[in-house]
N, C-alpha and C positions, 0 to 999 in steps of 0.2 A: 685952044691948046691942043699939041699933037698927042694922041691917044697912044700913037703904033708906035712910041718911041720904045726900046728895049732897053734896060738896066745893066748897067756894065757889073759885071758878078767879081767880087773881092778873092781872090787867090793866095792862100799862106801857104808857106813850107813849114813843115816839126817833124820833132823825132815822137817816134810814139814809146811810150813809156808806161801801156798796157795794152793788152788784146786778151784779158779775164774775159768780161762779158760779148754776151751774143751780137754777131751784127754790129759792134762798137770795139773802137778803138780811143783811148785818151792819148790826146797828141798834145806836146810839150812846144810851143812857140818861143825863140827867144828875140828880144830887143832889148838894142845895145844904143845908145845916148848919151850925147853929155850934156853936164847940166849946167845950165845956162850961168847959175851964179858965181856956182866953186869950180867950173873948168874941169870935172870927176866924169868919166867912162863910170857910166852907170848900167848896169848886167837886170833886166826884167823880166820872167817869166809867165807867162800863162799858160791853163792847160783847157782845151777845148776835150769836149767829147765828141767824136765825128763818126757818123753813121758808115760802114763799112757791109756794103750788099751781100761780095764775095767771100769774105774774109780772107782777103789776100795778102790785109796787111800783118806783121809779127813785130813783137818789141825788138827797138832797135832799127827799125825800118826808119829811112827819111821817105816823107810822103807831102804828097801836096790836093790841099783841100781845100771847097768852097762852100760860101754861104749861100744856106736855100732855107725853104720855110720849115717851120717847125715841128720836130717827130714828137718830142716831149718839152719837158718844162725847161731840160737844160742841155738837150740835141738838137740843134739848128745846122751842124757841117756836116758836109758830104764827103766821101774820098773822090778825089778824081783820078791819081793813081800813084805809084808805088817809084821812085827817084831812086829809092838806091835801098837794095837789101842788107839785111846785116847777116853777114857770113860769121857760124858758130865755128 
């Protein structure tokens, strides 16, 4: 079995929809579906908490983030950077 193979790393875009706490930002995921049986555009949310080094990102920001190993029980994303600011 090949050892050096490298892991293709998961990349999501959300809006963040807090930058409260330190170093963290909660970012809002949407997925949109239909569903198989009733033919229905179905609207799904999740919210990750994603580790933010710089604090660069601000509510309102679309950003794009990836999985890495684990900071706490329920921080596993990382930023990787800032898509679009949201202008006040």
């Amino acid at each position: 079995m090949d050892t050096n193979r490298s892991k293709v790393q998961r990349t999501l875009m959300g809006l963040v929809v807090s930058d409260k706490m330190d170093k963290t930002v909660v970012v809002k995921m949407e997925r949109v579906y239909r569903h198989p049986k009733f033919d229905k555009t179905i609207r799904s949310f999740k919210k990750y908490k994603v580790h933010d080094e710089n604090e660069q990102a601000r509510e309102g920001d679309t950003v794009e983030f990836y999985e890495g190993r684990p900071m706490s029980k329920t921080k596993y994303m990382y930023l990787a950077r800032v898509i679009k600011t949201h202008s006040v």
